[in-house]
Every structure is written in C-alpha cells, then in structure tokens.
Phi, psi and omega in degrees: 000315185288331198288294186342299167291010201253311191302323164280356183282129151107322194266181181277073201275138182243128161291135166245103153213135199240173178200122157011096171110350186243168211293001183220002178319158178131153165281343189280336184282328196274349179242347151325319194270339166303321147281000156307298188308287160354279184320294173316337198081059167298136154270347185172165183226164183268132154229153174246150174081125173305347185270272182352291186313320237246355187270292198301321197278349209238002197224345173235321174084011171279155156307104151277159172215119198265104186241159161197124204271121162187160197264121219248185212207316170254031178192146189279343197283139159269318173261123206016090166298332201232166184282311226292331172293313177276014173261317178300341168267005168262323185307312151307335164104033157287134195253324162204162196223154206252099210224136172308107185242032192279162167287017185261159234250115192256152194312147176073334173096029167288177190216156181290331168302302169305343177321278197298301172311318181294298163317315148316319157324323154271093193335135170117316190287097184273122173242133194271106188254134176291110173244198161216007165191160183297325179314321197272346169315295180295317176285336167295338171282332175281357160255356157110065150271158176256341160229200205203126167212156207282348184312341175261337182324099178119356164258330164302167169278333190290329203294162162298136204249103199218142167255049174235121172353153168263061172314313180297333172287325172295296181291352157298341167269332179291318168291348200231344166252154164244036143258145181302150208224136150261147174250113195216132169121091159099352173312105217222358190198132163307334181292326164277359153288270201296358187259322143311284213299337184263007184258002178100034191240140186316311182200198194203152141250146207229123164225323194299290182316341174288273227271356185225083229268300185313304185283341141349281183328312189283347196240014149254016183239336193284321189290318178281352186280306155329287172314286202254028164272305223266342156286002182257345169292329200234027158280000000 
C-alpha cells in the first residue's frame, strides 16, 4: 500500500472514460488511451466499470483506480454506489476503487460506514472517497479512507459551484487530514495541475481535456459559432 502511494506523490493520474453511445466507448478504446496517457507520462489511471479496469490493467500495466459510475432509482449517488460494486472492481484488479463518500442517502438505504467496514475486511484495500465539501472530506477520513479527493465539488447543489478547480476546498483539506488528498475536477491546464501540488494536493487528476476529444471539440466549435454570430451582428 505505501509503495503504491509512493508511486503517486506528486504525479499525474489520466481518467480514460467513454460512455454508451459516444464515438470512443469500448474497453478496447479505453486502453488504447490509457496507454497513450502512459506514454505522455501518466503515474495511473481512473477507469469506470470492471470491464474496463480489468481490460486497462492487463493492456497498461498502470495502477487503477476503479469507479464505476450508476443509476440506482432511490438515490443520487453515482459513483460507485453499493459495496457489492466496489468488490467487483477489485475483483477486477483495480489497485484502489474510488466511492461517492457525500452525506446523501445511498441505494437500498446501505450507509458508507457499512461500505468501508465491509470492505475492509479485507486487508490491502485502498479506497478513495470522492467528496464535494471539507465536512464530508473530515467525515471520510474518520471513517478510514485512505485518500480523499476533491472530484464531486460542483456536483452536489450544497457545494461550491464553480467552472474553475475548487483550490480552496483541496487546500482546507489538505490542511486538516493526514491522507493524501487528490485534486480532481475542472483542471483544464498544466499550469492548474500544478498549481493543486502547491494548494496542497498529492497528486492530481485530469480527465476531460486529454481523454474526451469530442467535448473539446464542441467547446471550440461553440466559440466559433458564437465569434461569427457576433461578426454577422456587426455588419
């Protein structure tokens, strides 16, 4: 476990995630880019879904970290919601699985204290809670996560609501747990990758701006539409 964590201080984890219906969905596409990410000089990568993880560890050979993003009918939570999700991504060979760890009411009425006890059980298992403000950030730590990242901030309605990194929340956190805290969630420029290591963050995650070409895309195509609207306005 510490080598693991050893392997991450300081470095760069590429999110690889596609979805049902868009142009790169697949596990065979997902490890291509995970080794592409690899190649840039990635320490590890996020994947969703045991079929991923378990296609990426065996096609990159990087440290995952294992989400699996789904919709439950009596709960917001998304990312990997139920223990039963987080046995199958290890099962898969995720090296640490990642879990929506907000105070909000998770499927079936399970509670994250049973999560992380259940899971626990097993010696070895490093798990990551995905939070959106320092209160739940303080409460993962005291139920024993072992890192904590910043990835939900702006998705909840209570959170800071921003199209910017949440620095201040990585550094109230960073200040206040003695687990390494990731920075994750709107980092769009290496100068802002780098800029989390000096706010206090462990390591850092990056996923859109690599890995989702297609939402690039619309938002430089969004821009030229907009720009030549406002040059057919000033004729």
């Amino acid at each position: 476990m510490e080598q693991l964590l050893e392997q991450l201080k300081g470095q760069l984890i590429v999110s690889c995630q596609a979805y049902a219906g868009e142009s790169l969905y697949g596990s065979h596409i997902m490890t291509a880019m995970a080794n592409a990410a690899k190649d840039g000089g990635a320490a590890a990568i996020r994947a969703n879904s045991p079929q991923d993880v378990a296609a990426i560890k065996e096609g990159c050979g990087l440290p995952i970290i294992g989400i699996w993003k789904k919709s439950y009918a009596d709960s917001e939570v998304y990312i990997t919601p139920c223990r039963s999700d987080v046995e199958l991504l290890f099962a898969a060979g995720a090296d640490i699985v990642a879990v929506d760890a907000t105070g909000r009411v998770r499927p079936g009425g399970e509670t994250l204290e049973a999560l992380i006890a259940g899971v626990k059980r097993q010696p070895g298992r490093l798990l990551m809670a995905d939070v959106s403000t320092l209160e739940e950030g303080l409460a993962a730590a005291e139920l024993g996560f072992d890192l904590i990242s910043t990835t939900l901030s702006g998705y909840t309605p209570y959170s800071t609501q921003s199209k910017d990194p949440d620095f201040k929340l990585l550094e109230e956190l960073s200040s206040s747990v003695e687990v390494p805290v990731i920075a994750e969630g709107r980092i769009r420029t290496p100068g802002q990758a780098a800029a989390a290591l000096q706010a206090g963050a462990y390591a850092v995650v990056v996923g859109t701006v690599i890995t989702r070409p297609h939402t690039i895309t619309g938002e430089f195509a969004h821009a030229l539409r907009a720009g030549a609207s406002k040059i057919e306005e000033g004729r």
